[in-house]
C-alpha positions as a Python dict, from the first residue, in 0.01 Angstrom:
ca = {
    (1, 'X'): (0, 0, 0),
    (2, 'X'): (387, -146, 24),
    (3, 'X'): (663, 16, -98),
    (4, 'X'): (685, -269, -365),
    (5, 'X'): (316, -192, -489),
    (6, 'X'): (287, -92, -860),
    (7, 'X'): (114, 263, -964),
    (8, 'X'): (-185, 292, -1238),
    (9, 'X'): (67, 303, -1501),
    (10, 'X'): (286, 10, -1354),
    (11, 'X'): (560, 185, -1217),
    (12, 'X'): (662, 105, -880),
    (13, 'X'): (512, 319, -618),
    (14, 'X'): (765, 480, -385),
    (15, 'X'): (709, 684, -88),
    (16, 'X'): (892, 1028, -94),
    (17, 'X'): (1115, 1083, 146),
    (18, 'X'): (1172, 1387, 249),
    (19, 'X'): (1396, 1533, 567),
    (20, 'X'): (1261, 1688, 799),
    (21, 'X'): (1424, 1911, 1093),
    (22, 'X'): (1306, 2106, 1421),
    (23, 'X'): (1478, 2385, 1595),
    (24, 'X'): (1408, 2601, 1895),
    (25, 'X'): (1334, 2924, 2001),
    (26, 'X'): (1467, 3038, 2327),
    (27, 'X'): (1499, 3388, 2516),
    (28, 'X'): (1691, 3497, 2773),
    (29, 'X'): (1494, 3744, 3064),
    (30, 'X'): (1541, 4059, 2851),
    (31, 'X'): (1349, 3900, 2501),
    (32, 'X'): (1709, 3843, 2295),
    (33, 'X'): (1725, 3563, 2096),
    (34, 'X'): (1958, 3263, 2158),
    (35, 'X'): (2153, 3205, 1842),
    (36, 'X'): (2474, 2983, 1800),
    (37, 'X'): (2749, 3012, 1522),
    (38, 'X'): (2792, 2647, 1358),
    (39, 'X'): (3169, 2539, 1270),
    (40, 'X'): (3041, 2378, 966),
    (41, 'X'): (2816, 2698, 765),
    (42, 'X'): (2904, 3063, 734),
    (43, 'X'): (2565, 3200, 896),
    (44, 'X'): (2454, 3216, 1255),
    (45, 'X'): (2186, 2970, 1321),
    (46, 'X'): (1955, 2907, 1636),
    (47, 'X'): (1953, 2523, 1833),
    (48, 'X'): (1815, 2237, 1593),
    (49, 'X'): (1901, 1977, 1376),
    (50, 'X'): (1775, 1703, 1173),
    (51, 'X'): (1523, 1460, 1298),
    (52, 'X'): (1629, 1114, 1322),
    (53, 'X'): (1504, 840, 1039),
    (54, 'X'): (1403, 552, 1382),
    (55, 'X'): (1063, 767, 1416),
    (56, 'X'): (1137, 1098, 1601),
    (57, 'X'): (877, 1340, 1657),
    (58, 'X'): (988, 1727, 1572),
    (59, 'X'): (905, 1753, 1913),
    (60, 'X'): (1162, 1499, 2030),
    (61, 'X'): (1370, 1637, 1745),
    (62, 'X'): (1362, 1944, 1901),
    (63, 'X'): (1462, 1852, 2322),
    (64, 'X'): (1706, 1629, 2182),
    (65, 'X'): (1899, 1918, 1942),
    (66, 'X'): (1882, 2175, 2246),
    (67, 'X'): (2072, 1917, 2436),
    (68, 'X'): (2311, 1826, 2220),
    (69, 'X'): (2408, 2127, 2109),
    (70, 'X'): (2366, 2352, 2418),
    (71, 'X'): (2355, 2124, 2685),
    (72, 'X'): (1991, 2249, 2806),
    (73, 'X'): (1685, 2032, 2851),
    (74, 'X'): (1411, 2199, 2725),
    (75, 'X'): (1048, 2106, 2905),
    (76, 'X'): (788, 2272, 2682),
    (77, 'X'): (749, 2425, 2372),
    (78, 'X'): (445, 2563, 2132),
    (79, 'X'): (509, 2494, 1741),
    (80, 'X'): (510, 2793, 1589),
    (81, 'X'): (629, 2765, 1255),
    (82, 'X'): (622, 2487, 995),
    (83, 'X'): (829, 2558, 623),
    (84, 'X'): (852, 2375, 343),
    (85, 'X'): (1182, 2394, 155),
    (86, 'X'): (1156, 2299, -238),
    (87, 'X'): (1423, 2057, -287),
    (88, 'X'): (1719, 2224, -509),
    (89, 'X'): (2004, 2061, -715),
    (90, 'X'): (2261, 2136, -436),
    (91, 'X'): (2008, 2117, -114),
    (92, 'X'): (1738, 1842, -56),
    (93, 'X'): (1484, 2064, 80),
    (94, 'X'): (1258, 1905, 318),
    (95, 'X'): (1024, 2048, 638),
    (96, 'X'): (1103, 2249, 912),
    (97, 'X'): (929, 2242, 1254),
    (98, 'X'): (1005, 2556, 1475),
    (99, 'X'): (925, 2567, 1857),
    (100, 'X'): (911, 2849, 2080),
    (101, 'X'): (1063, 2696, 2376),
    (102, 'X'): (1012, 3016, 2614),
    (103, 'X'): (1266, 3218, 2849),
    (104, 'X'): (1569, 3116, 3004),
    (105, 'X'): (1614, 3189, 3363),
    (106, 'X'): (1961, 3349, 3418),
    (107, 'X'): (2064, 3011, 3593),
    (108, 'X'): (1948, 2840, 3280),
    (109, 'X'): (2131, 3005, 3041),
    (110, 'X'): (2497, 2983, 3246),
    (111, 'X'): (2458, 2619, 3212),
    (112, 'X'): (2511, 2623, 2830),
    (113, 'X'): (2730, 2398, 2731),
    (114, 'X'): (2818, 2408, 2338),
    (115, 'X'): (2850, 2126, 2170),
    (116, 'X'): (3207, 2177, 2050),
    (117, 'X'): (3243, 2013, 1734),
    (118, 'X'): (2956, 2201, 1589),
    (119, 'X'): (2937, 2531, 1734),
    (120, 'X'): (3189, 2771, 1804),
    (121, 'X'): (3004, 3008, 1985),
    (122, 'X'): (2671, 3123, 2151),
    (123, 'X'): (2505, 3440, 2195),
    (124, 'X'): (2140, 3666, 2267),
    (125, 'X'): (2102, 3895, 2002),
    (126, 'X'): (1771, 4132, 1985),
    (127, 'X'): (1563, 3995, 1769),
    (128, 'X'): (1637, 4226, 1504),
    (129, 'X'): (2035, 4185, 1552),
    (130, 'X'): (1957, 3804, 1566),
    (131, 'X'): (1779, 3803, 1230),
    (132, 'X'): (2092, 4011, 1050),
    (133, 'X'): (2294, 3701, 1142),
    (134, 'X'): (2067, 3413, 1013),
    (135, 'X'): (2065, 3356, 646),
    (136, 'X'): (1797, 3304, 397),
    (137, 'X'): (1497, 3065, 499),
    (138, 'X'): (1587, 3029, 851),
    (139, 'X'): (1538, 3434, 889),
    (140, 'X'): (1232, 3459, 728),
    (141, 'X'): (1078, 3143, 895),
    (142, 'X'): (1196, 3330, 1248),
    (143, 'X'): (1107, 3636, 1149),
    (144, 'X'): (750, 3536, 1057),
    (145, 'X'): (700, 3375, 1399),
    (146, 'X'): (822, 3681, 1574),
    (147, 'X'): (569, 3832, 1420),
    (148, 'X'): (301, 3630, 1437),
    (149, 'X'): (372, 3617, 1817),
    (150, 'X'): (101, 3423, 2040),
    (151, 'X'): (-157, 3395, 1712),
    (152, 'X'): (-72, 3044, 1664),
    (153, 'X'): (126, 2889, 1418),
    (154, 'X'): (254, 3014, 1061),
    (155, 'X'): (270, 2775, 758),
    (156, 'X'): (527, 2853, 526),
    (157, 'X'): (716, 2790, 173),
    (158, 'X'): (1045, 2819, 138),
    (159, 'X'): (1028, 3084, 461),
    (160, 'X'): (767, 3252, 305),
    (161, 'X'): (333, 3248, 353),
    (162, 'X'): (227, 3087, 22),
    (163, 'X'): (-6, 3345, -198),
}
């Protein structure tokens, strides 16, 4: 079907568009959390962005945000979480890969670079600590992959298992 096709009712069909971002998980040796303050939102976030609209993978979304923002290539990575977010009048909403991109060696994690006209600052939190800092979805959707540890990966709804 094209984008110029018609529906039953003779409406045009279009194709929803809807964004979609990845972000990554990474430790340091002792099990904190990396998590980076952004310059441009009040809460603490972890590394991640939006994929890009040329055909990006999450996966690709997710090496390529790591990079950016904290100058680290990241190698492998298991998906852990997937959320959907329920567009709003003020937010689009969209889907959100997470990746558990393992521990940083202590060499690793010196070589952070931030990425300075996002971030402002870097830090490993305990994972409790790091979940105080990170605001609304984003916490839960951690949260629930910290819990669900090595069982695979969580599907979520706005952060949450639907019932």
């Amino acid at each position: 079907m094209t984008d110029d096709a018609l529906t039953d009712n003779g409406l045009p069909f279009v194709l929803p568009r809807i964004p979609a971002s990845a972000g990554a998980l990474l430790y340091d040796d002792t099990g904190r959390l990396l998590i980076v303050n952004p310059t441009y939102k009040a809460h603490w976030t972890i590394p991640g962005g939006v994929m890009e609209a040329d055909g990006e993978t999450p996966w690709e979304a997710c090496r390529r945000e790591v990079l950016e923002e904290v100058g680290l290539s990241v190698e492998t990575g298991r998906l852990v979480a997937v959320d959907f977010l329920r567009p709003k009048p003020s937010k689009p909403g969209g889907m959100r890969f997470l990746f558990d991109c393992g521990v940083l060696d202590e060499a690793q994690a010196a070589r952070i670079v931030l990425q300075e006209d996002e971030l402002s600052e870097f830090r490993f939190a305990e994972p409790g600590k790091a979940l105080d800092l990170l605001s609304g979805p984003l916490r839960r959707r951690v949260g629930a992959a910290l819990k669900a540890g090595d069982n695979g990966c969580v599907y979520l709804e706005d952060g949450r298992r639907p019932v």
